[in-house]
TORFIZA-698156 format. One line per field, with one value per residue: residue in three letters; residue number from 1; x, z, y of N, C-alpha, C, O, CB in turn. Coordinates in steps of 0.02 Angstrom, whole numbers, plus 32768, in hexadecimal, padded with zeros to 4 digits. Atoms other than C-alpha are relative to their C-alpha. Glycine has a CB too. Layout:
N
r: c(ALA; ...) $
k: c(NUM; ...) $
n_X: c(X; ...) $
n_Z: c(Z; ...) $
n_Y: c(Y; ...) $
ca_X: c(X; ...) $
ca_Z: c(Z; ...) $
ca_Y: c(Y; ...) $
c_X: c(X; ...) $
c_Z: c(Z; ...) $
c_Y: c(Y; ...) $
o_X: c(X; ...) $
o_Z: c(Z; ...) $
o_Y: c(Y; ...) $
cb_X: c(X; ...) $
cb_Z: c(Z; ...) $
cb_Y: c(Y; ...) $
END
This chain:
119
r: c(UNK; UNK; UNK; UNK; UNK; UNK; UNK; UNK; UNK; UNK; UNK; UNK; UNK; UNK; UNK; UNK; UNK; UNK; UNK; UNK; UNK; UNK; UNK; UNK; UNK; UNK; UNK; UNK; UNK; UNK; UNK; UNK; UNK; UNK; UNK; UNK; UNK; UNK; UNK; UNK; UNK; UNK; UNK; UNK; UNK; UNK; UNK; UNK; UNK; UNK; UNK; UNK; UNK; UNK; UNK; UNK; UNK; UNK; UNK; UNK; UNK; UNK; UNK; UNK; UNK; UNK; UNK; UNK; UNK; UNK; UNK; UNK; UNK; UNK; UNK; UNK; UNK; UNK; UNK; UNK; UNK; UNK; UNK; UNK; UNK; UNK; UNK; UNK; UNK; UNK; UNK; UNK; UNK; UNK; UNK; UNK; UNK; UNK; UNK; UNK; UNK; UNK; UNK; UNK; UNK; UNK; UNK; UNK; UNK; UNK; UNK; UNK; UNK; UNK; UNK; UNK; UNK; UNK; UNK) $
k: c(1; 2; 3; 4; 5; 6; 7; 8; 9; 10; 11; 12; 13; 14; 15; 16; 17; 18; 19; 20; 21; 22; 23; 24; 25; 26; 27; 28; 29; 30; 31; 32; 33; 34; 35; 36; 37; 38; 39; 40; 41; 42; 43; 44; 45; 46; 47; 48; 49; 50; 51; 52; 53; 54; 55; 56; 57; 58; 59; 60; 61; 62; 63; 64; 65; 66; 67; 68; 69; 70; 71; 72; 73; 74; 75; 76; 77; 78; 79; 80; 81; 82; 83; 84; 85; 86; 87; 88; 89; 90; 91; 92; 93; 94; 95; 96; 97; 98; 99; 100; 101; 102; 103; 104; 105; 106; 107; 108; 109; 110; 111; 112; 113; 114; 115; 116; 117; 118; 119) $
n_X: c(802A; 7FE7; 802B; 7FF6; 7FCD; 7FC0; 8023; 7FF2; 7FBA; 7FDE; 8004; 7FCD; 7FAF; 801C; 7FFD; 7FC1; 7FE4; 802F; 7FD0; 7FD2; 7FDE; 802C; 7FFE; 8041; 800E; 803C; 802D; 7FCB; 802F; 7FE4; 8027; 7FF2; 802D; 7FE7; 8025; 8004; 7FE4; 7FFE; 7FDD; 801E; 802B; 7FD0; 8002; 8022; 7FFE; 7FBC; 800B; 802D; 7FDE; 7FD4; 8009; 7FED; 803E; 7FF7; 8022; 800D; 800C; 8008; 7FCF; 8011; 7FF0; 7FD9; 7FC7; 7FEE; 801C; 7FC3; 7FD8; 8038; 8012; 7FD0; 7FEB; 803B; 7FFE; 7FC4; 7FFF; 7FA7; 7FD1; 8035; 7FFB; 8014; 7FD2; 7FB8; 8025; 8021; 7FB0; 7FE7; 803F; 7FF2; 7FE8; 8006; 8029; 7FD1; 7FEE; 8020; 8010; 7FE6; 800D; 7FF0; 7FB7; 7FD7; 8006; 800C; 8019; 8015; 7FD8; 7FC7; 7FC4; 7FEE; 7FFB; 7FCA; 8020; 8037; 8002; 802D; 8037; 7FEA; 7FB8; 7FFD; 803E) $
n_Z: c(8000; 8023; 7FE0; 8020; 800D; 801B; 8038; 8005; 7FFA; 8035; 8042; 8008; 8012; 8035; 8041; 8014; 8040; 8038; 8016; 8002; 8017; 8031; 802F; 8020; 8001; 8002; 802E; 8020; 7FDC; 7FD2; 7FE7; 7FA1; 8002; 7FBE; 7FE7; 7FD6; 7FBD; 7FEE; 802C; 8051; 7FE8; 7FEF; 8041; 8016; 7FEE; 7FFE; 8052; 8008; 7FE2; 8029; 8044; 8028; 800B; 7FEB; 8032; 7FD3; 8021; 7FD7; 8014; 8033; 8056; 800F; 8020; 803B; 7FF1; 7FF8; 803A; 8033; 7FCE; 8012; 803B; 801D; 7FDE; 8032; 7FB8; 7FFC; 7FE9; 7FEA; 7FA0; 7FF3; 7FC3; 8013; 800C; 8044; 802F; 8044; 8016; 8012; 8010; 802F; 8045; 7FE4; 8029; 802F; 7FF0; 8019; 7FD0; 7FC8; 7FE7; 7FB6; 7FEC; 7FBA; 7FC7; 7FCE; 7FD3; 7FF6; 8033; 804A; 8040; 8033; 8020; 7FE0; 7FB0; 7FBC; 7FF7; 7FC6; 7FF3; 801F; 7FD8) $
n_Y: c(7FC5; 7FCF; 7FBD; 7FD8; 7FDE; 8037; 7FF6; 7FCB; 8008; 801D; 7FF2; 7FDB; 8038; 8032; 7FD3; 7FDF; 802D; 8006; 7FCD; 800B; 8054; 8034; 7FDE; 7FF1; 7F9D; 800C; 8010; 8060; 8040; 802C; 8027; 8026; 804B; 802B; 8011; 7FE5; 7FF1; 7FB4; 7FCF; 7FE3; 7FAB; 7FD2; 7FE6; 7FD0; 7F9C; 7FE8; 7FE3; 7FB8; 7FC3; 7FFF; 8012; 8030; 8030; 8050; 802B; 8044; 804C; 8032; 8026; 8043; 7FE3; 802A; 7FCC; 7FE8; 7FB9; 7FBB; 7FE8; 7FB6; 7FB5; 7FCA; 7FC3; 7FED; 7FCC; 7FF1; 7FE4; 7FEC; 803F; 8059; 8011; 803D; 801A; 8031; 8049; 800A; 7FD9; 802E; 7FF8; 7FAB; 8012; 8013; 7FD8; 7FC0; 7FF0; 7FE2; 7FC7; 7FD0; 7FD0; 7FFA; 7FCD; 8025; 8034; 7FF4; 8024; 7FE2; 801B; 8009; 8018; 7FDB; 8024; 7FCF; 7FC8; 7FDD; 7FD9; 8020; 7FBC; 7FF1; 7FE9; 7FB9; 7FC9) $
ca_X: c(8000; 803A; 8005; 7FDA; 8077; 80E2; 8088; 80A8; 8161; 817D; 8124; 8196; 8229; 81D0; 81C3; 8263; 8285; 8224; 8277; 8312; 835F; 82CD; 82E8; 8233; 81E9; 8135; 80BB; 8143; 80D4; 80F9; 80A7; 8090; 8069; 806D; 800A; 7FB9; 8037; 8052; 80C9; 804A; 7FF7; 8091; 80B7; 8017; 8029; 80D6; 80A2; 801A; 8090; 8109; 8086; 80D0; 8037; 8026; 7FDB; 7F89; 7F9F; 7F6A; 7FDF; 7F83; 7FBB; 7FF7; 8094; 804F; 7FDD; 8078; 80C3; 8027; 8013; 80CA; 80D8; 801A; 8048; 8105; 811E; 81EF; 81DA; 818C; 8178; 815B; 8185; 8212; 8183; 813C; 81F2; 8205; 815C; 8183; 8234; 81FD; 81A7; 8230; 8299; 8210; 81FA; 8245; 8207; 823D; 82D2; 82DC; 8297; 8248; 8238; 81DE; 821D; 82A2; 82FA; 8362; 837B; 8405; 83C9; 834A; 833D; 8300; 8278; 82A5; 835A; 8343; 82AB) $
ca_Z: c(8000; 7FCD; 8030; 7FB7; 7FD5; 7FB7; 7F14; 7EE5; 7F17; 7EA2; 7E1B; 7E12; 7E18; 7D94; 7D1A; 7D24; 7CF1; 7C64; 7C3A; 7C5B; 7C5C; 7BD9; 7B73; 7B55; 7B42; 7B41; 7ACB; 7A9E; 7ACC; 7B3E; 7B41; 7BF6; 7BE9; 7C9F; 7D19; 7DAF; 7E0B; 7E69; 7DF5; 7D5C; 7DD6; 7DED; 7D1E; 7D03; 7D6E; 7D43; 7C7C; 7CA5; 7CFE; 7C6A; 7BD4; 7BAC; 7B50; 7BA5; 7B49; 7BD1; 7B99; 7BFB; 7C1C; 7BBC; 7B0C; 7AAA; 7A43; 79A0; 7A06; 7A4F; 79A5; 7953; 79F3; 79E0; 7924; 7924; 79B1; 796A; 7A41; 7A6B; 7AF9; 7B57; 7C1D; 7C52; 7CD5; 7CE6; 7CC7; 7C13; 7BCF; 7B73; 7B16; 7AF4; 7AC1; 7A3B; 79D4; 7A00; 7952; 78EA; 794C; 78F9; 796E; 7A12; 7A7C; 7B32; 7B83; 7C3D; 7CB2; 7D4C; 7DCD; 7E16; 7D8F; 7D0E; 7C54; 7BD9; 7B7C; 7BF7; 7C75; 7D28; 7D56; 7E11; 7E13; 7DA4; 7E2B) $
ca_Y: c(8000; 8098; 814F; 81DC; 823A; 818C; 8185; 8227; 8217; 8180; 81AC; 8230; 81B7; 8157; 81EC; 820E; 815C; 8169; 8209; 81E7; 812A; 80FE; 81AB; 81C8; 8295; 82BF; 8271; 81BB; 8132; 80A7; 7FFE; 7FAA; 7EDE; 7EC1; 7E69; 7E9D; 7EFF; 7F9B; 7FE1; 7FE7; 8071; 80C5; 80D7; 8100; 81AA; 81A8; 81B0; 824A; 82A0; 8294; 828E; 8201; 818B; 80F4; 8055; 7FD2; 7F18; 7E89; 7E10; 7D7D; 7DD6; 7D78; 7D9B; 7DAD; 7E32; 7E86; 7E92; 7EE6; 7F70; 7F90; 7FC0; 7FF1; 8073; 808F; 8088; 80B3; 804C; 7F98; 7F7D; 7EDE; 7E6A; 7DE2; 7D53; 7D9E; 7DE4; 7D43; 7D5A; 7E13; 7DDB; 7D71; 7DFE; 7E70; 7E74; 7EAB; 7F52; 7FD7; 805B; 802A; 8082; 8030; 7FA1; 7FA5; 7F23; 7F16; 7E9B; 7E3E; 7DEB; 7E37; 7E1E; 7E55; 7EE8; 7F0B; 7FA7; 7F6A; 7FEC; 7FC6; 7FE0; 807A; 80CE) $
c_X: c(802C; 7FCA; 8002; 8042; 802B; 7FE9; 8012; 804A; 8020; 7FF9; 8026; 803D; 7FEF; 7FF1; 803D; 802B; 7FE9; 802D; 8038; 8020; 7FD1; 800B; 7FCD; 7FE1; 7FA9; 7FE6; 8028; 7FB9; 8028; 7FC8; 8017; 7FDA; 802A; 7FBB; 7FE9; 800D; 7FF9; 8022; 7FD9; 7FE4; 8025; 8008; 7FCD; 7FFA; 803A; 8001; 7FB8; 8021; 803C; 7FD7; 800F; 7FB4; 7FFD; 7FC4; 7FF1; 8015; 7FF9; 803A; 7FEB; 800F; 8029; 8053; 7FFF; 7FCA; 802D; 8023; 7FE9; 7FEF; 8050; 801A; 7FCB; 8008; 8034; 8011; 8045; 7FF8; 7FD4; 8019; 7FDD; 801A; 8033; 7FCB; 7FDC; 8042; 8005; 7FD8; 8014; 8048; 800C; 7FD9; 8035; 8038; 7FE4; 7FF4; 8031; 8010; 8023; 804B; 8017; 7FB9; 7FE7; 7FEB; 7FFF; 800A; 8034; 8039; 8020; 8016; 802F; 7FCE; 7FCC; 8001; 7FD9; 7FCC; 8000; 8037; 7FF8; 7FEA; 8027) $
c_Z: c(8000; 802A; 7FB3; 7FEA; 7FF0; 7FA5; 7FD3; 7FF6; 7FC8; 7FD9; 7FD9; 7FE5; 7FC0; 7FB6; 7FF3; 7FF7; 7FCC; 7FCE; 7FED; 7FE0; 7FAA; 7FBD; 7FE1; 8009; 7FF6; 7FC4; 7FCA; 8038; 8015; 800C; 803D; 7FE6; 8039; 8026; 8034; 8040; 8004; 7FDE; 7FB5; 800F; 7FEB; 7FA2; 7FF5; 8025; 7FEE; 7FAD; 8005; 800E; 7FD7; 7FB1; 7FDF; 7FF4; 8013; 8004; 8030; 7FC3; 8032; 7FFC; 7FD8; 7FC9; 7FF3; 7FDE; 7FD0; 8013; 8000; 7FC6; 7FD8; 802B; 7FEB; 7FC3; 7FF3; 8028; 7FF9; 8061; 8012; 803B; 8021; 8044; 7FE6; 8045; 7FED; 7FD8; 7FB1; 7FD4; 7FD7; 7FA8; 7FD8; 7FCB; 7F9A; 7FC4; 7FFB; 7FA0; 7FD1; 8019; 7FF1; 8022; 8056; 800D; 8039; 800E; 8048; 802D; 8041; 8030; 8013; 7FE4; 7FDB; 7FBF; 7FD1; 7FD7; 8012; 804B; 803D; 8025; 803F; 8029; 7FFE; 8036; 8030) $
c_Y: c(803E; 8047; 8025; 801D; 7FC4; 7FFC; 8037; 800D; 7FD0; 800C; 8038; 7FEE; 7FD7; 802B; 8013; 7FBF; 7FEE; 8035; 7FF1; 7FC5; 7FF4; 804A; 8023; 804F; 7FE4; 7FE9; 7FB4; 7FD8; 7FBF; 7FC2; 7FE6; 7FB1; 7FEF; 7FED; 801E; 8013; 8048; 8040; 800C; 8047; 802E; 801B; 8015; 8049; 8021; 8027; 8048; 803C; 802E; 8016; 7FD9; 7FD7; 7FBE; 7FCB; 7FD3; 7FC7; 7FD8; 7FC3; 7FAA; 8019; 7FC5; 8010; 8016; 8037; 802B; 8026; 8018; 8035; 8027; 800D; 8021; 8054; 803B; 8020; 7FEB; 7FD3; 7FC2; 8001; 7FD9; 7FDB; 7FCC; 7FC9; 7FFF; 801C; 7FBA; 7FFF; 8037; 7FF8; 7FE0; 8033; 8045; 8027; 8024; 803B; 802C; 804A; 800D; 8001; 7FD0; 7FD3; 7FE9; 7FD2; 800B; 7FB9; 7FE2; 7FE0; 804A; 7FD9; 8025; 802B; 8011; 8031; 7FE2; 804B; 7FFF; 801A; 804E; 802B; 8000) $
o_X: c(8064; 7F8C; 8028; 8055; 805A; 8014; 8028; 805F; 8051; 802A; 8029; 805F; 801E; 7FEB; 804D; 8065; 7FEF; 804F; 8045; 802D; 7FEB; 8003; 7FD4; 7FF5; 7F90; 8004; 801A; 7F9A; 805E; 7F96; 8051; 7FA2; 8062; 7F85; 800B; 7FF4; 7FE2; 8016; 7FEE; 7FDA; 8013; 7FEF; 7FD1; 7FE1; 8046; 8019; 7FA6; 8018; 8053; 7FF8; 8000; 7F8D; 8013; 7F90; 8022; 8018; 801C; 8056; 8011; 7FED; 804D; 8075; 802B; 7FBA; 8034; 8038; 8005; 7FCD; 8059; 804E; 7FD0; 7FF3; 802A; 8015; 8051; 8022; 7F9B; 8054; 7FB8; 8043; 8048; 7FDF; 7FC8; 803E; 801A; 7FF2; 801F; 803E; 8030; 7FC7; 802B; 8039; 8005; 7FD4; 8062; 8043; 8031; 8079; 804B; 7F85; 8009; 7FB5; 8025; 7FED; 8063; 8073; 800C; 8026; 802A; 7F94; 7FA7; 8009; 7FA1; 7FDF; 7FE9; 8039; 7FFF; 800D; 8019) $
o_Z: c(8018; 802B; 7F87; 7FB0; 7FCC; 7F7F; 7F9D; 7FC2; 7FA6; 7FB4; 7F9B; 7FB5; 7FA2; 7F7E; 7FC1; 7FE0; 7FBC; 7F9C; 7FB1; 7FA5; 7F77; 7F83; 7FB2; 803D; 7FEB; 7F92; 7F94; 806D; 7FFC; 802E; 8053; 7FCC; 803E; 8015; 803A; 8077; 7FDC; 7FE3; 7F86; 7FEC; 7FC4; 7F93; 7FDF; 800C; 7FF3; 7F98; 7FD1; 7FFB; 7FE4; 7F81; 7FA3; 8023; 7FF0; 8024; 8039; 7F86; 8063; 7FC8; 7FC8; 7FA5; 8014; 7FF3; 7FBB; 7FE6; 7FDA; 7FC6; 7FAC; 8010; 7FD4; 7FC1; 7FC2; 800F; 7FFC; 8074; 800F; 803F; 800A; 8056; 7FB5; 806D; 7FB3; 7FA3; 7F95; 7F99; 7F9D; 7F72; 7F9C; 7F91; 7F6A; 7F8B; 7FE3; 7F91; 7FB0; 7FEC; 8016; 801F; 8073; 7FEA; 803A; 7FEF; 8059; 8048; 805E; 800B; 7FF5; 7FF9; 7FD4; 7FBD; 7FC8; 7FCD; 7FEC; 8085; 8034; 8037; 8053; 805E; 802A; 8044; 8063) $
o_Y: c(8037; 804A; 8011; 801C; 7FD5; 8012; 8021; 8027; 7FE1; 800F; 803B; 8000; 7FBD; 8013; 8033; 7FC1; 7FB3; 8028; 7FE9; 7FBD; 7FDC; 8039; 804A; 806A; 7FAD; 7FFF; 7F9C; 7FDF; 7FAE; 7FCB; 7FE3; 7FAB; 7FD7; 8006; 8051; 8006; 8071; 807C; 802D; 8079; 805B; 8051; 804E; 807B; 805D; 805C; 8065; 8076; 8066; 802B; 7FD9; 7FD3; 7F8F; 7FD3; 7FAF; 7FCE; 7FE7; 7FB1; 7F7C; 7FF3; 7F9F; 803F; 803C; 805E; 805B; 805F; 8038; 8061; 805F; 802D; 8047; 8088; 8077; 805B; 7FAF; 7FA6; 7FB8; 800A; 7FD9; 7FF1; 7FC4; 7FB1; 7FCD; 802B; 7FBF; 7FF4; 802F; 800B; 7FEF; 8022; 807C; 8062; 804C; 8056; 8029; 806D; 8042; 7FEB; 7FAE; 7FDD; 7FB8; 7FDC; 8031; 7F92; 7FFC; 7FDE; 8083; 7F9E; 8062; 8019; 802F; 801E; 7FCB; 8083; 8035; 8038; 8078; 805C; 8021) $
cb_X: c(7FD1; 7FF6; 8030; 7FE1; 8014; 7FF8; 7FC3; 7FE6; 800D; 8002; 7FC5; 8009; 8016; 7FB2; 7FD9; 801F; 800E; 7FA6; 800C; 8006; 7FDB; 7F8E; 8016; 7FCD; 8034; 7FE5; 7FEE; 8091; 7FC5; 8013; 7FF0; 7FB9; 8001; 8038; 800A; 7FED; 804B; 8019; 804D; 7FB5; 7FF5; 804E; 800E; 7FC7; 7FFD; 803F; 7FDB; 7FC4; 801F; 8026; 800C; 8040; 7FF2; 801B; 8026; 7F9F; 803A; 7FBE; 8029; 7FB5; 8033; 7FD5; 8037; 7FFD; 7FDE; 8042; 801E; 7FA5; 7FF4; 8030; 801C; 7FB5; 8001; 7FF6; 7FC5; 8027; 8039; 8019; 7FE5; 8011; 7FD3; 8039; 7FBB; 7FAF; 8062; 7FF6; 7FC7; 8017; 7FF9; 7FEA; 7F97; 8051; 8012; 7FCC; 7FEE; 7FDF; 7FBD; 7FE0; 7FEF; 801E; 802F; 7FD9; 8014; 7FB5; 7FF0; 7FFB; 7FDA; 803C; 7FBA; 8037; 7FF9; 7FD5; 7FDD; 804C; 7FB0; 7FFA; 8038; 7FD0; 7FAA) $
cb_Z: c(803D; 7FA2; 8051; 8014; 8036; 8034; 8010; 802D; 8046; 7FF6; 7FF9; 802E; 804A; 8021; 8002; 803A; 800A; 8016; 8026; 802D; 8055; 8027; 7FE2; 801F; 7F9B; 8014; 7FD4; 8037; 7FC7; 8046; 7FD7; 8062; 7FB4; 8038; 8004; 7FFA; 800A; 8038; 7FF4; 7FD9; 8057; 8033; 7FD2; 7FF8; 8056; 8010; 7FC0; 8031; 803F; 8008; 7FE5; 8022; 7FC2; 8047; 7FBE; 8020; 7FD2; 7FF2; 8046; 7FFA; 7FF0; 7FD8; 7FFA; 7FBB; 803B; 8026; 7FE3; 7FDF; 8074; 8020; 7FB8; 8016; 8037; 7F9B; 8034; 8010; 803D; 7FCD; 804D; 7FC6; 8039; 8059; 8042; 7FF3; 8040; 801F; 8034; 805B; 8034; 8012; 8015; 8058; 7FF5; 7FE9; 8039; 7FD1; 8001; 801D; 8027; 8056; 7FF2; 8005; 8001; 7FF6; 800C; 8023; 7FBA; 800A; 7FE0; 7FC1; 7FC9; 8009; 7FFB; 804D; 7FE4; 800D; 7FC5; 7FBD; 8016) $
cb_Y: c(8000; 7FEA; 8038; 801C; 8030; 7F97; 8007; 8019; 7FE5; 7FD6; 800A; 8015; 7FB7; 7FDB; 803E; 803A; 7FCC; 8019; 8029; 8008; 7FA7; 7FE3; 7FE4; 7FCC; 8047; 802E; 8051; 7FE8; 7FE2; 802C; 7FD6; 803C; 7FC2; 8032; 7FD7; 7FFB; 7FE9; 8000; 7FE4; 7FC9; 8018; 7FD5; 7FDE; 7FE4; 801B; 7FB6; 7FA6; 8004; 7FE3; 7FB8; 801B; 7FD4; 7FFA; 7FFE; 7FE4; 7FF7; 7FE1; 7FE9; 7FFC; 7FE0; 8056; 7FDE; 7FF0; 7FCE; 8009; 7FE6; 7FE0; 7FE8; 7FEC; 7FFC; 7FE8; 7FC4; 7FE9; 8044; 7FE1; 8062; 801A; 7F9D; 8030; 7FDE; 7FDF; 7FD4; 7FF4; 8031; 8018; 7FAC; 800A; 803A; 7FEE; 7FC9; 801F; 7FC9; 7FDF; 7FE1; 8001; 8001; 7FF4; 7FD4; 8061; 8046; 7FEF; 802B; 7FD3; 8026; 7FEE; 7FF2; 7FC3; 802E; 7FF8; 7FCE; 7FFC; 7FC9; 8049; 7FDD; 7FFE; 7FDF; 7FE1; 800B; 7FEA) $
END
């Protein structure tokens, strides 16, 4: 659980890894295919606070979904967690568009930012 002002505080930290580490400016779109955790909250205030556009996906997508949102959206970057990065992965060459790479728990993965480390 999370108070207002903690909320507030990360999403802060969370725009400014969006910004920053991930490179993204207002109005770059960002798909999210994560499940239901506390940090989807946190990007989504983190992407209002930024303008950044941020694309829900459920994490049942499949991959030849993921791979028609991200050239249909032309979205620079993909959050996810450690458990659908393989999924995501596999549609990954054909994206032309995308910049950085964002995962959200305790693993890590070559060529992928850790969105916990980073915050």
């Amino acid at each position: 659980k999370w108070s207002f002002e903690e909320l507030g505080s990360l999403s802060r930290k969370a725009a400014n890894v969006l910004s920053g580490a991930c490179g993204l400016q207002r109005g770059d779109r960002v798909i999210a295919v994560l499940p239901r955790v506390p940090e989807w909250w946190l990007l989504n205030v983190a992407c209002m606070r930024t303008g950044i556009v941020l694309i829900p996906g459920t994490s049942q997508l499949t991959a030849k979904d993921i791979s028609y949102r991200l050239q249909a959206s032309k979205a620079k970057c993909i959050i996810t967690s450690d458990t659908l990065a393989p999924a995501v992965e596999s549609v990954l060459p054909g994206s032309q568009f995308l910049k950085s790479k964002l995962i959200v728990g305790q693993g890590s993965r070559a060529g992928w930012l850790n969105f916990k480390e980073l915050l």
